[in-house]
C-alpha positions, 0 to 999 in steps of 0.5 A, a space after each residue: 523473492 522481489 521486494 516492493 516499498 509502498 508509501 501512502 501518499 494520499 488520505 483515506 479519509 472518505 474513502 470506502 471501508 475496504 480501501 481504508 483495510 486494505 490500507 491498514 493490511 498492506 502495514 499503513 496508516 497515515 500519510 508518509 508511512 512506508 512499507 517494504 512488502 514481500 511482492 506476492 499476488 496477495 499484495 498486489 491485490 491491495 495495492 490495485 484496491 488503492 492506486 490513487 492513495 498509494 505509490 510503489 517502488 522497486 525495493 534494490 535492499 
């Protein structure tokens, strides 16, 4: 299955409480912090929930 690699580029600070857990479920936390994730429609989910806060990549590895 396709992988993807999530970077949080933005603060959730001042942002709404399901952005901040989608956040947190998609393994982020602060700014910088990367994740390489399963591409599932369950990610996919969450990385919609949070466009502005966050950039995605294709993961080749």
């Amino acid at each position: 299955m396709a992988k993807i690699k999530v970077t949080q580029t933005r603060s959730s600070i001042g942002s709404k409480p399901k952005q901040r857990g989608s956040l947190r479920a998609l393994g982020l936390g602060r700014i910088g912090k990367s994740n390489v994730l399963e591409d599932t429609p369950d990610a996919r989910g969450q990385i919609n929930k949070v466009p502005h806060l966050i950039s995605v990549e294709e993961d080749d590895s």
